[in-house]
PAPA-486816 format. One record per residue: residue number from 1; chain; z, y, x of N, C-alpha, C, CB in turn. Coordinates in Angstrom, 2 decimals, decimal comma. Glycine has a CB too. Layout:
<fidren NUM A <Z Y X> <Z Y X> <Z Y X> <Z Y X>> ...
***
This chain:
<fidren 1 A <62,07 122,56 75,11> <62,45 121,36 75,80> <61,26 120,83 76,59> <62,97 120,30 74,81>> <fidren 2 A <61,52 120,37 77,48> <60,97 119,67 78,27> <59,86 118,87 77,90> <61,79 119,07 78,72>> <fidren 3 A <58,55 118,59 78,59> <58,14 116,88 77,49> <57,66 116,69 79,40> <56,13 116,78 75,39>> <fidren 4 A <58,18 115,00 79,26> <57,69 114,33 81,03> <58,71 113,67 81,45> <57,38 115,50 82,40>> <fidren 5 A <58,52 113,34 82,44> <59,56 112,66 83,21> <60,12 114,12 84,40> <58,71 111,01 84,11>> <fidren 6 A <61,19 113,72 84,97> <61,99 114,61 86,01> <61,68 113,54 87,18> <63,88 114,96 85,64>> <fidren 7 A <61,65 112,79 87,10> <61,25 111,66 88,14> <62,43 111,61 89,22> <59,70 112,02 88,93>> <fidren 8 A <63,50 111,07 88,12> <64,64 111,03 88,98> <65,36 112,24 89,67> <64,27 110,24 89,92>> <fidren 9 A <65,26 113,26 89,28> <65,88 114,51 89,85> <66,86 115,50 88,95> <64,73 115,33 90,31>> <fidren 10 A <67,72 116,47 89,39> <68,54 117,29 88,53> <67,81 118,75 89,44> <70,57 116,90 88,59>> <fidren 11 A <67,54 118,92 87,98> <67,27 120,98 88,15> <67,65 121,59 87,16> <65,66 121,71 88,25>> <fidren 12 A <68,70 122,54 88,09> <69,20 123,53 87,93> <67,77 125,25 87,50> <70,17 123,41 89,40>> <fidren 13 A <68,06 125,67 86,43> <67,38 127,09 86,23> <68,27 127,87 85,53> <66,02 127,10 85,45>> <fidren 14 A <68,30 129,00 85,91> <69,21 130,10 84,81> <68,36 131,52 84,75> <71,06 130,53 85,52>> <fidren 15 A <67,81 131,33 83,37> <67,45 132,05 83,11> <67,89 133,64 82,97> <67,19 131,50 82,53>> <fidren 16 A <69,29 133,56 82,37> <69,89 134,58 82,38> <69,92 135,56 83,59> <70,93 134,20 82,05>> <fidren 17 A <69,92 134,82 84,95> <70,28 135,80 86,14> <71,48 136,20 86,25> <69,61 136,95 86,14>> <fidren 18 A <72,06 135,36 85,49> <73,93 136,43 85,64> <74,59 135,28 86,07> <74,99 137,26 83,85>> <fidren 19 A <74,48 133,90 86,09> <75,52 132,56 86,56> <75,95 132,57 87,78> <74,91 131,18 86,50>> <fidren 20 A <76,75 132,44 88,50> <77,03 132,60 89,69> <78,07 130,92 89,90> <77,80 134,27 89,89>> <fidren 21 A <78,16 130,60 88,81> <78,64 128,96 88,33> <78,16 128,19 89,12> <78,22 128,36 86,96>> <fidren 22 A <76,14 128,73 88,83> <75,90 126,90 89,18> <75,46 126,11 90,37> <74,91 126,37 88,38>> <fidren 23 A <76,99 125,65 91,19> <76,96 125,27 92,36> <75,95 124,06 92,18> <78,35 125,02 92,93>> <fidren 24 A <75,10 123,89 92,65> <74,00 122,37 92,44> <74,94 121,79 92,89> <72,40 121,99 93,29>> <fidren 25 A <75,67 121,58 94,21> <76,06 120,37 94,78> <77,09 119,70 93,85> <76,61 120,60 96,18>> <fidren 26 A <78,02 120,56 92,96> <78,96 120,31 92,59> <78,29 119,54 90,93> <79,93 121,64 92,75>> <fidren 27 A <77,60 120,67 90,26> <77,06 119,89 89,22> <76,09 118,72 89,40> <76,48 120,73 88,47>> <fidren 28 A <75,76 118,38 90,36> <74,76 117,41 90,81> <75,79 115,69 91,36> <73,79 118,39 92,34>> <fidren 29 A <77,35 116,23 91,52> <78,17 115,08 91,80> <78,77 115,06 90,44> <79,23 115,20 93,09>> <fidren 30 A <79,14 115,96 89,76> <79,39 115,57 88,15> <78,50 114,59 87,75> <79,18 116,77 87,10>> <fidren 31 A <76,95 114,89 87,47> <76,17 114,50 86,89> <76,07 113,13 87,21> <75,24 115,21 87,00>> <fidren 32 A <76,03 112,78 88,69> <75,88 111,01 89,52> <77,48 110,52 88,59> <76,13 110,96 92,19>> <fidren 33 A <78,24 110,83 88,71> <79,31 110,48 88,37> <79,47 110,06 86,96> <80,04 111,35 88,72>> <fidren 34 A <78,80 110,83 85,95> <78,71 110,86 84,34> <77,66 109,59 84,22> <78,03 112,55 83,58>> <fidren 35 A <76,44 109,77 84,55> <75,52 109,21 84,44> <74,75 108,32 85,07> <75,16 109,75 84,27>> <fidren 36 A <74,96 108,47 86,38> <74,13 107,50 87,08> <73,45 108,59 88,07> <73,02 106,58 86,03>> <fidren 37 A <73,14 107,77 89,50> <71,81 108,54 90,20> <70,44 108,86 89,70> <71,44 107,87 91,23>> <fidren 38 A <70,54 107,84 88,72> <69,26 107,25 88,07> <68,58 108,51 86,79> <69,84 105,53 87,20>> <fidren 39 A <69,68 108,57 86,80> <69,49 109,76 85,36> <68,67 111,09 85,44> <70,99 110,41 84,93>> <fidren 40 A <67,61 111,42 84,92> <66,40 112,64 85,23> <67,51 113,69 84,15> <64,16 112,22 84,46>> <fidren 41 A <67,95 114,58 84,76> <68,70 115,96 84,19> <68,01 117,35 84,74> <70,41 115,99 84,73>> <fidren 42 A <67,92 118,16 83,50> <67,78 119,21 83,69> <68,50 120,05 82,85> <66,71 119,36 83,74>> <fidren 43 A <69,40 121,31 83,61> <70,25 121,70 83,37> <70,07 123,45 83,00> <71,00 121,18 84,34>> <fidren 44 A <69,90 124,06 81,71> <69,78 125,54 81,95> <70,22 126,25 81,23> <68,75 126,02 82,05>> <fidren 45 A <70,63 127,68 81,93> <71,51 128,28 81,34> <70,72 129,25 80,62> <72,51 128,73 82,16>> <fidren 46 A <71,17 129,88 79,45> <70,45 130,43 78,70> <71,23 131,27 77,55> <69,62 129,47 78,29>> <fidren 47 A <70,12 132,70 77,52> <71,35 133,66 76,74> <71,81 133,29 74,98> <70,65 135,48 76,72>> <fidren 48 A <72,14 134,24 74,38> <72,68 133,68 72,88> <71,54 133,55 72,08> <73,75 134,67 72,06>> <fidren 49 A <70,23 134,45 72,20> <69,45 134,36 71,06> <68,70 133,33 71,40> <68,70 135,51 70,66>> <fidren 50 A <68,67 132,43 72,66> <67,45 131,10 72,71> <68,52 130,23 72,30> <66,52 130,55 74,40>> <fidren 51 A <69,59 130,29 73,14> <70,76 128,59 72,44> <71,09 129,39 70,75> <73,24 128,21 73,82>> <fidren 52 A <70,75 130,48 70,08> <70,92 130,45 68,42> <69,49 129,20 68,23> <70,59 132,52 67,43>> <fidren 53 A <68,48 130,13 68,87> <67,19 129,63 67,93> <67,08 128,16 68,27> <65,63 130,46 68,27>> <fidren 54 A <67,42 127,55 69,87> <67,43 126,23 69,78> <68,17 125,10 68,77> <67,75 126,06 70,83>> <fidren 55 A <69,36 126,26 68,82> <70,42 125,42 67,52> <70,01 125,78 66,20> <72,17 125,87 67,51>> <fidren 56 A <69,27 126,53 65,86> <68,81 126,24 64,84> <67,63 125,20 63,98> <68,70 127,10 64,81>> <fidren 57 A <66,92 125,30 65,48> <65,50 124,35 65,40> <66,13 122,95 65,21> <64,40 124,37 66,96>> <fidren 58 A <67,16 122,44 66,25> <66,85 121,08 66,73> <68,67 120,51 66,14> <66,31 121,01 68,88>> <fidren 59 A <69,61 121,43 65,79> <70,74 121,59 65,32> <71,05 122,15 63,70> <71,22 122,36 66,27>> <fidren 60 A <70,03 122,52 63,35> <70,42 122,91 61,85> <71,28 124,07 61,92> <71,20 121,73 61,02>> <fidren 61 A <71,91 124,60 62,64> <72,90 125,71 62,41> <72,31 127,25 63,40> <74,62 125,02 63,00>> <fidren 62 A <72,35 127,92 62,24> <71,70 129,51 62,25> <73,18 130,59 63,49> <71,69 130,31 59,80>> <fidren 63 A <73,16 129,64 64,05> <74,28 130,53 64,88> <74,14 130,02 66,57> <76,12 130,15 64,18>> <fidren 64 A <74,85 130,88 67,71> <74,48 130,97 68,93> <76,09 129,60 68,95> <74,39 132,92 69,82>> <fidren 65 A <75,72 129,08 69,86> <76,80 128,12 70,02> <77,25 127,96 71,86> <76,16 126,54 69,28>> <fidren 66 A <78,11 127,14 72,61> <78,14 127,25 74,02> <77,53 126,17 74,48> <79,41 127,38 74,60>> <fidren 67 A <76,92 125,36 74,21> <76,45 124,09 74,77> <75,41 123,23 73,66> <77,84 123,19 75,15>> <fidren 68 A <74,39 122,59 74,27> <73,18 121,98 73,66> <73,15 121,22 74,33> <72,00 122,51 73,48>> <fidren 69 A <72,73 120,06 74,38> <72,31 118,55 74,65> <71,61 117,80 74,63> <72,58 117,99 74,39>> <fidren 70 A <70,46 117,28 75,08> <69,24 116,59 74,36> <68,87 115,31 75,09> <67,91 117,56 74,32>> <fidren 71 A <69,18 114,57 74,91> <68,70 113,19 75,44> <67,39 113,33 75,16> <69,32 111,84 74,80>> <fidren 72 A <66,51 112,75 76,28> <64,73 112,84 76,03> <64,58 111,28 75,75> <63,56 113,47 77,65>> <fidren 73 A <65,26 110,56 76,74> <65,16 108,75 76,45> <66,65 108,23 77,33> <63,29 107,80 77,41>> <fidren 74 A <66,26 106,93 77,61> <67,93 106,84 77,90> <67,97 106,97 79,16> <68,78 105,50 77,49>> <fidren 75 A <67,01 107,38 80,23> <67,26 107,61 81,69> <67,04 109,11 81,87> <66,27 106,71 82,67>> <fidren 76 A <67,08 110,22 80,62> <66,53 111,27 81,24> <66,89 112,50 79,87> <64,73 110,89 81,72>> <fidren 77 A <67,58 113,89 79,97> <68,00 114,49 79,27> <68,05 115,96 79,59> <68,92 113,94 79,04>> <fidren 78 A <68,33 116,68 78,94> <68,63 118,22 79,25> <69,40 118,50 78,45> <67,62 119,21 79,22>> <fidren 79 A <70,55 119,94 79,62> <71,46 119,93 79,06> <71,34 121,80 79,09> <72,65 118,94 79,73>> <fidren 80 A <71,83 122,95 78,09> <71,44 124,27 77,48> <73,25 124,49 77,86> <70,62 124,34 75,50>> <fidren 81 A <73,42 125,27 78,59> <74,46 126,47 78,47> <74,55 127,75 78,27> <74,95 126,58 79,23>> <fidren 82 A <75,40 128,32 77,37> <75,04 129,72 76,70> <75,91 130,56 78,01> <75,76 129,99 74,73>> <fidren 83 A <75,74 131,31 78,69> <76,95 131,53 79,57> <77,49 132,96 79,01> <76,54 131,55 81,33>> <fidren 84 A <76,71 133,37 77,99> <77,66 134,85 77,08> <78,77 133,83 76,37> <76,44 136,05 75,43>> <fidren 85 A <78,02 132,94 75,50> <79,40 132,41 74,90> <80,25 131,57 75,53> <79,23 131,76 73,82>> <fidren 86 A <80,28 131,22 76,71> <81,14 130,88 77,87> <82,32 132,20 77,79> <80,13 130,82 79,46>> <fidren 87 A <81,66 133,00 78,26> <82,54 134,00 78,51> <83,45 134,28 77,42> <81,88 135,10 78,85>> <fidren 88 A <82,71 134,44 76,25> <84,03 134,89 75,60> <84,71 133,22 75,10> <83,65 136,17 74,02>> <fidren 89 A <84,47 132,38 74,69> <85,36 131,10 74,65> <86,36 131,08 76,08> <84,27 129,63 74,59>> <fidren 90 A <85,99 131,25 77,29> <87,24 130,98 77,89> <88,31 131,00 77,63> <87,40 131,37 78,56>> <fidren 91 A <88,55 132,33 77,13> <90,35 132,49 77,34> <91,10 131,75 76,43> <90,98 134,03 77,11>> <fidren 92 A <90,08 131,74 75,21> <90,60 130,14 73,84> <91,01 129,33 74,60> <89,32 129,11 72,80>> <fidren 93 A <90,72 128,64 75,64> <90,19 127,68 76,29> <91,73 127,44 77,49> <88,47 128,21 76,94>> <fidren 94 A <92,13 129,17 77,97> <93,15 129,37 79,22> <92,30 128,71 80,45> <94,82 128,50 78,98>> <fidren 95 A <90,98 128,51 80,02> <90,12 128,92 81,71> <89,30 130,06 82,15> <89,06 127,96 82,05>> <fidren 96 A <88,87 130,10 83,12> <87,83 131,17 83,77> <86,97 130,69 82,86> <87,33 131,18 85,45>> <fidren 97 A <85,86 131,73 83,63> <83,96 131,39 83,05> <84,09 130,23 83,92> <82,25 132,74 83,55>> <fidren 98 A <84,09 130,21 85,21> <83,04 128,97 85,69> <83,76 127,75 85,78> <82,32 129,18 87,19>> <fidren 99 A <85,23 127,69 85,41> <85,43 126,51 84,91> <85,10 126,16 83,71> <86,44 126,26 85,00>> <fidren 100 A <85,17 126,91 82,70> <84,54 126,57 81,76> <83,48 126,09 81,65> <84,50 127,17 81,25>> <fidren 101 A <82,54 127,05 82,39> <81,04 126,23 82,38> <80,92 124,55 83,01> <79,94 127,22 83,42>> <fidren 102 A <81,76 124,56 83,97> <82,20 123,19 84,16> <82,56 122,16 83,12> <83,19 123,28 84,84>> <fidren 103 A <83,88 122,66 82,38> <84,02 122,00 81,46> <83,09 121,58 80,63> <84,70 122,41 81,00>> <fidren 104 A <82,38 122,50 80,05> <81,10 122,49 79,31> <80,31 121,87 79,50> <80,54 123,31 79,24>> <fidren 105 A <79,79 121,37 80,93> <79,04 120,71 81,84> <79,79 119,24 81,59> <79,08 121,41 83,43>> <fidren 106 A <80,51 118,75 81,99> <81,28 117,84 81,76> <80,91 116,98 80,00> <82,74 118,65 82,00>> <fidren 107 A <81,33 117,95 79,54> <81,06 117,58 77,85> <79,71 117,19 77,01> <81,43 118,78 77,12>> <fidren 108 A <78,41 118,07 77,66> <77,32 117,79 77,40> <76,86 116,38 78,43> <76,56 119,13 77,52>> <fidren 109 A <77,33 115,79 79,36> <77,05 114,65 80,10> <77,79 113,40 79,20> <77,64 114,86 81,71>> <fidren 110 A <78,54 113,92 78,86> <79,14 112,81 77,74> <78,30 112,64 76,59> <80,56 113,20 77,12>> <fidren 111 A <78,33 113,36 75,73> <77,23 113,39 74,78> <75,82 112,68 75,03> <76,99 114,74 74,59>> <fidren 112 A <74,96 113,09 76,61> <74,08 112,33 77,23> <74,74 110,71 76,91> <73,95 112,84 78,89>> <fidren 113 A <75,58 111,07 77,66> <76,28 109,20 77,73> <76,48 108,19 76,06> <78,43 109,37 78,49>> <fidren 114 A <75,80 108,89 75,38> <76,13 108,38 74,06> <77,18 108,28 73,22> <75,92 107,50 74,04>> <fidren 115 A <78,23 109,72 73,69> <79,55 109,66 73,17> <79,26 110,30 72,01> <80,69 110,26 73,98>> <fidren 116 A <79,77 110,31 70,83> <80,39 111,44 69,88> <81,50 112,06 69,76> <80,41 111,18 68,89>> <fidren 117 A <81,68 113,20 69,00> <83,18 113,52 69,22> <84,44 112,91 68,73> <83,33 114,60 68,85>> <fidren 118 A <84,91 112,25 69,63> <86,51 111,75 68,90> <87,63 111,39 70,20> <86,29 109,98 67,78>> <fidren 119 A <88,27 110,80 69,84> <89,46 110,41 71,08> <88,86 109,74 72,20> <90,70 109,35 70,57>> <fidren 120 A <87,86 108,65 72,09> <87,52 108,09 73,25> <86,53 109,25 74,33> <86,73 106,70 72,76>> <fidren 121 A <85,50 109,99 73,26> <84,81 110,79 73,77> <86,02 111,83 74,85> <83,96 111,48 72,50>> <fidren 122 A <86,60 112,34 74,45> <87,92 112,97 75,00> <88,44 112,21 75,81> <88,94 113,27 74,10>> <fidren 123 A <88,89 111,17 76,12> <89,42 110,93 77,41> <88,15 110,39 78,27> <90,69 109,87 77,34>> <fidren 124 A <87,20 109,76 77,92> <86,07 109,83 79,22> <85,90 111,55 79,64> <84,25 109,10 78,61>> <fidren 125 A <85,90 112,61 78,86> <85,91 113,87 79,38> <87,08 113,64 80,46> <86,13 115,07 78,24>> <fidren 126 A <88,35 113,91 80,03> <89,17 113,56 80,88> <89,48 113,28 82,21> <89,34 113,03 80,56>> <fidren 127 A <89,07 111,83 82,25> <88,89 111,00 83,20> <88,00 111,90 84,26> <88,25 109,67 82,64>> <fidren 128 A <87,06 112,68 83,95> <85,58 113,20 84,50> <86,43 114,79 84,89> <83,89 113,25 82,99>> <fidren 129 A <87,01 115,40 83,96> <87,55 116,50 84,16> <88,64 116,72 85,55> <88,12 116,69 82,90>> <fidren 130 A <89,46 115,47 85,36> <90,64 115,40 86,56> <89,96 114,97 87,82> <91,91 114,24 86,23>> <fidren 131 A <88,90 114,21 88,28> <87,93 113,85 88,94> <88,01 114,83 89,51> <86,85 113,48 88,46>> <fidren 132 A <87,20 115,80 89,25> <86,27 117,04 89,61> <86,97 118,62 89,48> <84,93 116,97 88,51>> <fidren 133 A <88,52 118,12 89,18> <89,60 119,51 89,12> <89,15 120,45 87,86> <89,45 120,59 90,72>> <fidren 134 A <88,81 119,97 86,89> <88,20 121,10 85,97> <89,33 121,13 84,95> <86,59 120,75 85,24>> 
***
């Protein structure tokens, strides 16, 4: 993770080399939309054995998961997409990969936003999902 400020900016990195998802413009109007202009995001995609070991470090759980989240303070966060386990969650899901990763995208900005999981968390997804066609 990160340690600093973003100084007001969203960056995009994918480590993997295989995303072909991550439209900046599009995740960059999610993000204003979820959070604010204001909000320092950094966004990266990353294969199963760093989102296992991150989720294990900072999550307690010894397994690769699709999404990580980390608020740094309340104007500034990073957000971990697994895009192997994208792939195979889609079809659970009855979306593509890169809506999914959308979706996914969507869900970790909530979490930023101080949601947890339950019904309200779910329809601010919602609300954000129909927005943005996801």
């Amino acid at each position: 993770m990160k340690e600093g400020g973003l100084k007001n900016k969203f960056e995009i990195s994918d480590e993997t080399k295989i995303n072909s998802s991550a439209d900046g413009l599009i995740f960059a109007k999610m993000k204003e939309a979820v959070l604010g202009k204001d909000y320092d995001l950094s966004l990266v995609f990353i294969g199963k054995n760093k989102i296992k070991k991150l989720n294990k470090s900072y999550g307690g759980a010894d397994k690769a998961t699709d999404i990580l989240s980390f608020p740094l303070s309340e104007k500034e966060g990073e957000i971990f997409i697994c895009d192997e386990m994208a792939v195979e969650e889609a079809p659970r899901f009855g979306r593509s990969r890169d809506n999914f990763i959308k979706f996914l995208f969507i869900h970790g900005l909530a979490h930023l936003k101080g949601f947890e999981h339950s019904g309200k968390m779910e329809n601010e997804e919602k609300k954000f999902r129909n927005k943005f066609g996801v």
